[in-house]
C-alpha positions in Angstrom: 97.4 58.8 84.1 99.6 61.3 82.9 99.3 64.2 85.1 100.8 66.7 82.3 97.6 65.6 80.7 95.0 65.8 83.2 92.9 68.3 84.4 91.5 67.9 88.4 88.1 68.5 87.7 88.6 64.7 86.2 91.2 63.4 87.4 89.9 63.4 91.0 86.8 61.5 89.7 89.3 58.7 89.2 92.1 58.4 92.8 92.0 55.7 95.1 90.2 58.3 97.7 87.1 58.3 94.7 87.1 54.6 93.9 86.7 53.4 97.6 84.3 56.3 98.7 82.0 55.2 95.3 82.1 52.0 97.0 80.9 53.3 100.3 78.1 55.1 98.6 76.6 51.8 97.3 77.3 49.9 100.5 75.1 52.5 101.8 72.8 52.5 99.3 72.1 48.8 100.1 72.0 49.6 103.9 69.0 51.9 103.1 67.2 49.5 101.1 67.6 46.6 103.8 66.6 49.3 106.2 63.3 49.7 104.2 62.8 46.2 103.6 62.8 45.7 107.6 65.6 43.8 108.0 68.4 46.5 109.6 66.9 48.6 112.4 66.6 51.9 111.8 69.1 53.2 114.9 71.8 50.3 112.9 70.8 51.9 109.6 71.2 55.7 110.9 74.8 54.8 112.3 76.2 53.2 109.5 74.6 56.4 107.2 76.2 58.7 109.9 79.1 56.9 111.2 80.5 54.4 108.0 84.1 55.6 106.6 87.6 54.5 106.0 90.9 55.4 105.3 92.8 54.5 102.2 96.3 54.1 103.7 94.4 51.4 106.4 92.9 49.5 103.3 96.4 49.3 101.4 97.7 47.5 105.0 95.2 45.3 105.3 95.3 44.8 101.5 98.4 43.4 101.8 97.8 41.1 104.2 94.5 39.8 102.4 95.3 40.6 98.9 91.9 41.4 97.9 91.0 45.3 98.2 87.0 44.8 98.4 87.4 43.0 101.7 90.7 45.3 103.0 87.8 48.0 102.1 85.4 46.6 104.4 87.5 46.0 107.3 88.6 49.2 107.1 84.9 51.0 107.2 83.9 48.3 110.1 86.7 49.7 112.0 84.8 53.0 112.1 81.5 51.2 113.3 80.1 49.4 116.4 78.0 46.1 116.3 76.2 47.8 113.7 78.9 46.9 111.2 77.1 43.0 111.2 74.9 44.7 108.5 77.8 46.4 106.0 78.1 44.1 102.8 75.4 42.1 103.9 73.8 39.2 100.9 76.2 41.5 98.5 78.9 40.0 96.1 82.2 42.3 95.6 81.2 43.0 92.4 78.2 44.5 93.9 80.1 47.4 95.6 82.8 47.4 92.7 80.9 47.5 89.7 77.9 49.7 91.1 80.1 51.8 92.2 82.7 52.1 89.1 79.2 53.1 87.3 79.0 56.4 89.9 82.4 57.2 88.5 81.6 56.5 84.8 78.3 58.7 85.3 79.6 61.2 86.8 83.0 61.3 84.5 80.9 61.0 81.0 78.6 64.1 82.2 82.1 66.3 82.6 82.9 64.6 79.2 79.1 65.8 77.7 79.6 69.6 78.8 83.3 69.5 77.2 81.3 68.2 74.0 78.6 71.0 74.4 81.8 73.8 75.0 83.8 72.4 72.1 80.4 72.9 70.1 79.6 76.6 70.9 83.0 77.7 70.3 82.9 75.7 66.6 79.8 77.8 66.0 80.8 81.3 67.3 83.7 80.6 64.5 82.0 79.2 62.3 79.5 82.1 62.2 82.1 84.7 62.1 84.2 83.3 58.7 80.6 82.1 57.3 81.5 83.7 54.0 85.3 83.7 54.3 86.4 82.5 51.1 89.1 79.3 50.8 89.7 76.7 48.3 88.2 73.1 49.4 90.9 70.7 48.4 90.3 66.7 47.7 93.7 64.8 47.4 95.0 68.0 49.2 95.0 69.5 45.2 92.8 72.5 45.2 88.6 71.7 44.1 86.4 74.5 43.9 85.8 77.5 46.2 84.2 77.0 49.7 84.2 79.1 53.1 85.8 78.7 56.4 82.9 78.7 58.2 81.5 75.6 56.1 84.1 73.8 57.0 83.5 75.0 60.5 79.7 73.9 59.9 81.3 70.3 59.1 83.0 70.2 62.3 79.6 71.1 64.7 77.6 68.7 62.5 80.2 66.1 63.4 80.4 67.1 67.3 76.9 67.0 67.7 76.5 63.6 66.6 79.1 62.6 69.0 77.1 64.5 71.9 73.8 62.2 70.8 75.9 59.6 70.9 77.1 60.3 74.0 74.2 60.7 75.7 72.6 57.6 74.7 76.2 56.1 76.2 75.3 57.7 79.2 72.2 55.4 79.3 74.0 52.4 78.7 76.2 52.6 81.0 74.4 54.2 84.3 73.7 50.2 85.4 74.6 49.3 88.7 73.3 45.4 90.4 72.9 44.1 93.9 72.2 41.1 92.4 74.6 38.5 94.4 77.4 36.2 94.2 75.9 34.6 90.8 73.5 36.9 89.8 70.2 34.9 90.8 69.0 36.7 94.3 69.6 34.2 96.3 70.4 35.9 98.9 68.7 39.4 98.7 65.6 40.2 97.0 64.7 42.4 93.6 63.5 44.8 95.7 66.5 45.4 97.2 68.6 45.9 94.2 65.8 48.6 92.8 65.6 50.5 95.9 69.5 50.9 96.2 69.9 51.8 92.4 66.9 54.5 93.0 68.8 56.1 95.4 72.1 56.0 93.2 70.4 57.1 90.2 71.0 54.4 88.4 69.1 51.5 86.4 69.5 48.2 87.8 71.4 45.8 85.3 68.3 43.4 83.9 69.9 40.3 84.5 73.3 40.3 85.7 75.4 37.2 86.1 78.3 38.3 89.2 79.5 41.5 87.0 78.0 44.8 84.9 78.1 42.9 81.3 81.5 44.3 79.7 79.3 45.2 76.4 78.3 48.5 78.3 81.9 49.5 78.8 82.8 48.8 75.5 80.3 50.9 74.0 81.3 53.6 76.2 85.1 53.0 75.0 84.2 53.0 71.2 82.2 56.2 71.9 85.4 58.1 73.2 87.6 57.0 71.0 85.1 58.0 68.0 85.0 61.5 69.3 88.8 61.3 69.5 88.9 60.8 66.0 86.5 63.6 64.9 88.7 65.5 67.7 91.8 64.2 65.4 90.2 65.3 61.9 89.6 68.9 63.0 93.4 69.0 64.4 94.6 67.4 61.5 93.3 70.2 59.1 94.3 72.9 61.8 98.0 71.6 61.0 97.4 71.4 57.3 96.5 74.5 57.0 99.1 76.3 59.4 101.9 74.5 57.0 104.3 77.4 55.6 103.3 76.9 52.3 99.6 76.9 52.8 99.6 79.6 55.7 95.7 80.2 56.5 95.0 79.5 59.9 97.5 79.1 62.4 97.2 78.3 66.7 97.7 81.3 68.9 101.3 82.1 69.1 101.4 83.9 72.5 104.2 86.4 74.0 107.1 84.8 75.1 106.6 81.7 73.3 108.6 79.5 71.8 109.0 77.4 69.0 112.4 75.7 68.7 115.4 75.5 70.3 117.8 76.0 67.5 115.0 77.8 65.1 114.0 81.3 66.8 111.5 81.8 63.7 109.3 78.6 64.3 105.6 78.7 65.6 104.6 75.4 65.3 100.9 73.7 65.1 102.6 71.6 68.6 98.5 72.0 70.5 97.0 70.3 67.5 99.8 67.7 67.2 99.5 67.0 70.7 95.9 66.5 70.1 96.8 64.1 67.1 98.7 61.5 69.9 96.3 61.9 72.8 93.6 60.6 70.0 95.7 57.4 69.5 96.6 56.8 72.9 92.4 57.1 73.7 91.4 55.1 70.2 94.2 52.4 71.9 91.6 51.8 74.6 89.0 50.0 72.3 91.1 47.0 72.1 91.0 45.7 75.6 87.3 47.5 76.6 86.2 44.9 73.5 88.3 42.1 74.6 86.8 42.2 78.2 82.9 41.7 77.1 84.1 37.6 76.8 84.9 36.5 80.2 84.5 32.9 81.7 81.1 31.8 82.8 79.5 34.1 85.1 82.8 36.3 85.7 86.5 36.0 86.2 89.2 38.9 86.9 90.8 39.4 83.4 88.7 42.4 83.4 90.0 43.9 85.9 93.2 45.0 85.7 92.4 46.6 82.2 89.7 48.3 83.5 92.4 50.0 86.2 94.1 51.8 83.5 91.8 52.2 80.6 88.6 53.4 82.2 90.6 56.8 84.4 93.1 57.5 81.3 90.7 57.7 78.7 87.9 59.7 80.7 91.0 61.9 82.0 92.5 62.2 78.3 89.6 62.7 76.4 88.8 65.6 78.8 92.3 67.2 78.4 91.9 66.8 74.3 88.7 68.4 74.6 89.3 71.6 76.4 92.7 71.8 74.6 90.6 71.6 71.0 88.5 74.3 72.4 91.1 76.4 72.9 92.8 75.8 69.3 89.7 76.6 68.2 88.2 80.1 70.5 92.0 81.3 69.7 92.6 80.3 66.2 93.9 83.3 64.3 92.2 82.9 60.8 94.3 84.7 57.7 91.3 85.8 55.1 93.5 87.2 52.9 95.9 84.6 52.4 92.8 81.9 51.8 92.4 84.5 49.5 95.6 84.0 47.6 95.5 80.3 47.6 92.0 80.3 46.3 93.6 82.2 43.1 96.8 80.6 43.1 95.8 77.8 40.3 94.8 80.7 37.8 91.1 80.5 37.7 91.3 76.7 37.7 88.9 75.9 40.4 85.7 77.4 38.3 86.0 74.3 35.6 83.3 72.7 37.0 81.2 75.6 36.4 82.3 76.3 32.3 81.6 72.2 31.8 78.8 72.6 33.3 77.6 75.8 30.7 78.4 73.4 27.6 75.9 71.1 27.3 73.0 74.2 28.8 74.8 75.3 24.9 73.9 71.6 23.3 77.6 70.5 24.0 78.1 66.9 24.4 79.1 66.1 27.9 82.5 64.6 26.1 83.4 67.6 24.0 82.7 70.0 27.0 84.8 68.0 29.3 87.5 67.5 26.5 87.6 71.7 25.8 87.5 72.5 29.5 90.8 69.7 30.1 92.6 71.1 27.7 92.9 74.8 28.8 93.1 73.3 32.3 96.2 71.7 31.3 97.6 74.3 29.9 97.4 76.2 33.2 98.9 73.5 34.7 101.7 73.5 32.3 102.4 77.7 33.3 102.4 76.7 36.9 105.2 74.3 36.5 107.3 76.4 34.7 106.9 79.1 37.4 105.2 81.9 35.5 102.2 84.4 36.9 98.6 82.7 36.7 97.6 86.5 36.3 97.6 89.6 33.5 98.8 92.6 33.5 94.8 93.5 34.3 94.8 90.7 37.1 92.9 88.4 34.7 93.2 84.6 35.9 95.7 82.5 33.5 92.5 79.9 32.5 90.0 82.9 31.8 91.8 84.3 29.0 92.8 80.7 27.8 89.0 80.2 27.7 88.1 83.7 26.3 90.8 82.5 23.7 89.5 79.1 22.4 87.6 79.2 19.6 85.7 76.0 20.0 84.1 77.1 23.6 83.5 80.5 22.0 81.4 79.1 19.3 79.1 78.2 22.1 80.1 80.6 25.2 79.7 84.1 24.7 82.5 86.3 26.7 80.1 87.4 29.0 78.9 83.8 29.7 82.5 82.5 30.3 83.0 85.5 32.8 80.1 84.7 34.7 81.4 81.6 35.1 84.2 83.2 37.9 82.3 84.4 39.8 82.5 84.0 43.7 79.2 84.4 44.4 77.7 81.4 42.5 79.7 79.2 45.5 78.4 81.2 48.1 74.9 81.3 47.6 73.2 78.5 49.5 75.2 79.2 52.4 73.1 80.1 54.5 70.2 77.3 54.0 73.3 75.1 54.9 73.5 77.1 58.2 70.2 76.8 58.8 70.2 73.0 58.3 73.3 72.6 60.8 72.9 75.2 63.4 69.0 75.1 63.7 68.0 71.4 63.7 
């Protein structure tokens, strides 16, 4: 865990002080249930409730003596017990404690992770609402399409999120599995009963039919669920930077007082929150690899898991909440430039209505052929003025491919003037706007 990229509200779901006291809140879990099955007294029961704790620099020494922290864990919390301690651990596996309790961490972790998702979204929507007919220019291939608005690319964005938030919540039922199930999974030494009383009073399902771990499946669909969120996180970034690029110029991060942008360039305000967002996305997509590679482990269980699991599970709950609020941020801050989306929308000369003017022919008995051949041709001609550097405007701020069009005989034969006008028109690209609101914001 990188602690310039962690935020404490997470990160202390995840020390050594929240693994081992996760642990002692399904040890007494299973007290409880052996207390109501009859087998621990209730004055043993109450004491180990009351009384059970440990110390996490007394588990490392022990640890290094035994070199297995479940049972340095134990010792340590008998320590702080009488007689009564017979009864910690008891007809459980390590994996019992471990497991169970690394699903506490998980649930508790992925409901941080779900109101991040559910922040990120009401802050995509306030935005999205407030450019909702902000004219741009949608680009394909990064070359300039037809006319769109901020705020439908904004709509994009939520649509995407809230997928991710469904997805996450059905995560969340995957993965809130705990098991006292035994050393092999069969009971053998503690009853069903057991095992569904102590999950009740976790919160959590009991795993179905364990062998001696959680099955790894679970934590690898959690994994792939973060790191697909990461990479709709990513997307939105991306275009954040695309569009803060000199050249382009219509949105840009907050540049605050004081700040900073190079140390040899005073003039630079660099996209460096979205960038940063860029990397945290690989480093959490680079957990997918081992959560996958951990669902095949020998037989009923063997340790390969573990380790993994030590740095994966914290760093990408920890990183995925820092790239969250951080997005949030870009995006509740983002100053939005109207007026140069403006200028790049009429930069190509009226290009971007073509689709419109071939679409007019054949309403006029044009052959799809001819009308795409006449609307190419005075497209290319536009393109051949941009090249050479000259204005894509008239003296009267007429676009370079209207008065090409208004010019060609062969679309005038079946366009009238006022027909090839209407076909520049704003408006036309704006008008089911807000049914597409509707659809996204009021599902």
């Amino acid at each position: 865990m990188v602690e310039r990229y962690a935020r404490e509200q997470m990160s202390s779901k995840w020390t050594q002080q929240a693994r081992y006291a996760a642990w002692l809140e399904v040890e007494k879990a299973a007290v409880k249930a052996w207390n109501k099955l009859g087998l621990i007294p209730d004055e043993d029961c109450e004491k180990i409730v009351k009384n059970a704790t440990f110390s996490v620099e007394r588990i490392e020494e022990i640890e290094a003596i035994t070199k297995h922290d479940l049972i340095a864990f134990n010792t340590s919390v008998s320590e702080s017990l009488g007689e009564e301690s017979r009864w910690f651990h008891y007809g459980m596996t390590s994996s019992d404690a471990v497991d169970t309790g690394v699903a506490l961490q998980m649930r508790d972790s992925l409901e941080i992770i779900i109101e991040d998702v559910k922040m990120l979204m009401e802050s995509i929507k306030i935005r999205a609402y407030e450019h909702k007919m902000t004219l741009m220019v949608g680009r394909s291939h990064g070359i300039h399409g037809e006319p769109i608005t901020f705020g439908l690319t904004l709509a994009v964005w939520y649509d995407e999120v809230a997928r991710h938030l469904k997805n996450l919540e059905e995560t969340m039922d995957v993965i809130a599995v705990g098991q006292i199930s035994g050393a092999m999974g069969n009971f053998a030494h503690a009853p069903l009963e057991l095992e569904e009383y102590a999950m009740a009073e976790l919160g959590l399902k009991p795993e179905p039919c364990s062998n001696q771990v959680i099955h790894r499946d679970r934590y690898a669909r959690l994994a792939t669920s973060l790191a697909l969120l990461a990479s709709s996180v990513e997307k939105f970034a991306v275009q954040v930077r695309h569009l803060q690029r000199t050249e382009v110029y219509e949105a840009e991060e907050y540049f605050a007082k004081g700040q900073k942008g190079s140390s040899a360039m005073p003039h630079k305000r660099n996209p460096i929150l979205t960038e940063n967002i860029t990397g945290l996305a690989r480093m959490i997509r680079a957990y997918v690899t081992p959560a996958l590679e951990n669902v095949a482990l020998w037989h009923e269980r063997d340790i390969s898991h573990s380790s993994t699991e030590r740095f994966w599970l914290p760093d990408a709950f920890i990183t995925t909440d820092f790239m969250l609020h951080r997005m949030n941020s870009v995006i509740a801050n983002l100053t939005v430039m109207p007026e140069n989306m403006m200028k790049n929308l009429n930069l190509t000369g009226g290009l971007v209505f073509s689709q419109r003017v071939l679409l007019e022919l054949p309403l006029a008995g044009v052959s799809r052929e001819d009308a795409y051949r006449i609307v190419q041709r005075n497209a290319m001609k536009v393109w051949e003025e941009i090249q050479q550097g000259k204005s894509t405007t008239n003296e009267k701020g007429e676009s370079l491919y209207l008065q090409y069009l208004l010019a060609d005989e062969e679309l005038r034969n079946s366009l009238s003037e006022e027909q090839i006008r209407e076909c520049f028109n704003f408006d036309y690209y704006t008008k089911n706007v807000d049914k597409i609101f509707e659809r996204v914001f009021n599902k």
